[in-house]
C-alpha positions, 0 to 999 in steps of 0.5 A: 445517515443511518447505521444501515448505510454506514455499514454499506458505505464501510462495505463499499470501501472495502470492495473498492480497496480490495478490486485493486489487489488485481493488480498486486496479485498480478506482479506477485505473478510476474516475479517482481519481489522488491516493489510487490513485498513493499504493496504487500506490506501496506495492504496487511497495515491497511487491513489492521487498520480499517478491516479490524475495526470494522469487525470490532465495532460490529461485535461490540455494537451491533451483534449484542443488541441483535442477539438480544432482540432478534433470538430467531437470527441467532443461527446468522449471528452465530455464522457472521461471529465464525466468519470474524473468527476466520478473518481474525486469523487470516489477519494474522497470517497476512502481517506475519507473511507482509513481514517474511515476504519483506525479509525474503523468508516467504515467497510470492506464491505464498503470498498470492494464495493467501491474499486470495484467500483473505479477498475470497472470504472477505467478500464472502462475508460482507455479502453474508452481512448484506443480505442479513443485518439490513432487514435485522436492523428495520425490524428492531430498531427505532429511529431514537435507537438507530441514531444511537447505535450509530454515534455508538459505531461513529465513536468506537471507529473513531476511538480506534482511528486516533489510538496512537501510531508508531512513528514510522522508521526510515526504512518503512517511509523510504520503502512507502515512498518506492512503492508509490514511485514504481506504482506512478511508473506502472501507470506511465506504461500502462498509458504508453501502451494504450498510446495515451501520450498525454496521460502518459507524459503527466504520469511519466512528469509525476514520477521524474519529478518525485524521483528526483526530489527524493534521490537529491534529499539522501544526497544531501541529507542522509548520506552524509550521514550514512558515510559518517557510520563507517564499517559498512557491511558488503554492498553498503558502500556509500559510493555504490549508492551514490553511483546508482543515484547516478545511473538512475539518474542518466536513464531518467534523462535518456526515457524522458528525451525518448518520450518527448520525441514520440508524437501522436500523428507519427504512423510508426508511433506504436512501434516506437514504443514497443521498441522501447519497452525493454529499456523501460524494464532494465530502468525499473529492474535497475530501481528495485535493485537499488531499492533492495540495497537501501531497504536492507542495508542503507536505511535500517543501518540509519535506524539502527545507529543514528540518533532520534534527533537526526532520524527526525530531521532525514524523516522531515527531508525525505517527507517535504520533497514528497508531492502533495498527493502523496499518501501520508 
């Protein structure tokens, strides 16, 4: 491993993560507010958290040694330092926005405008360095040098990986894990629709289980707790959770009875999925509706007035009815 190649395979990553905000930018498009602002939030907290870094270690390992060694490319390093500038700026934009978009102070066409913005100039920038620091490196460098620069480079991001991290509230989890819920309902669609019915069955399998085993943890651990808070604002009525939980639950069963009846050599296959789409949408809407309460009344209310010990134990539950592939 050299430092070249470390800083390609960083790039790389980051090519890849940022193709699938295609996807985000297109449900920010369609209007779909709870499960986008949810996305929007994890895509800023992954940008602090490996984007950042990233600039960090190249200014504070690889751009001194070039300055010094390679004073004719002082007008580049000048360009890739104002680039960082740039993206710094946009950073902190794009957690400022996450957070209003969350709360409903800012709108999706202001959030698709400025993830555009940052994916633009991003790229930009790790072509501009690319094309600049790899033959910079070759002419300066020796191999004794390279090595090091690159422990160098190995235990900053390292340092910056480990630095502690707040535990997350219930109201962050719970909002992590709807987002991954609705990400698993989108990929049954799109299998659907592309008439994959084994792909769509383990998707739609995924989904059903995880749902499930999460609405059965607040069942049974956080709304006994919840109910004991009393006073509870409009709309935040145990019951009325306790009463989606239900409907969610009857449409669960209804799509999955629908699904396991589709067969592959059926002629009217297509049509009887087109045919279905729209109880597939009124589902969804019916889960971001309920989403929406628990992320502005249900779970910062258990935040807010529960203590550390209890929060723990819901945050503990809520975690061991998550599948194994889950993004912790």
């Amino acid at each position: 491993m050299s430092l070249i190649r470390q800083l390609r395979d960083e790039h790389d990553r980051v090519r890849r993560r940022l193709r699938d905000w295609d996807d985000l930018l297109v449900e920010l498009e369609s209007g779909v507010g709870t499960f986008a602002a949810l996305r929007l939030k994890e895509e800023a907290q992954w940008v602090c958290s490996e984007v950042l870094p990233h600039l960090d270690a190249e200014e504070s390992v690889v751009f001194p040694l070039l300055s010094e060694r390679a004073p004719e490319a002082s007008e580049t390093l000048q360009r890739l330092s104002d680039d960082h500038a740039q993206l710094r700026e946009l950073i902190a934009q794009l957690t400022e926005l996450a957070w209003k978009r969350q709360l409903g102070a800012a709108t999706n066409l202001q959030a698709q405008e400025l993830l555009k913005t940052f994916r633009w100039r991003l790229l930009d920038h790790i072509a501009r360095e690319d094309g600049a620091l790899p033959p910079l490196l070759l002419q300066t460098l020796s191999a004794d040098e390279d090595a090091e620069l690159l422990r160098r480079w190995q235990e900053q991001i390292a340092s910056a990986a480990s630095q502690p991290v707040p535990s997350p509230t219930l109201t962050d989890l719970n909002g992590r894990i709807h987002a991954w819920l609705d990400e698993c309902l989108l990929r049954h669609l799109e299998a659907l629709t592309a008439l994959d019915l084994e792909g769509a069955k383990n998707w739609w399998r995924k989904f059903a289980d995880a749902l499930i085993a999460h609405a059965q943890v607040e069942d049974s651990v956080a709304l006994p707790v919840y109910e004991r808070l009393g006073n509870f604002p409009e709309g935040g009525q145990p019951s009325l959770f306790d009463a989606e939980h239900k409907g969610i639950e009857r449409m669960l069963r209804s799509l999955t009875q629908r699904l396991e009846s589709l067969s592959p050599s059926d002629p009217s296959l297509r049509r009887r999925i087109v045919v279905s789409l729209d109880r597939y949408m009124l589902f969804r809407h019916l889960i971001e509706h309920h989403t929406l309460r628990e992320q502005n009344i249900f779970y910062p209310l258990l935040d807010e007035k529960v203590d550390d010990d209890e929060k723990e134990h819901i945050k503990a539950a809520l975690q061991s009815a998550l599948p194994p592939d889950f993004a912790r």
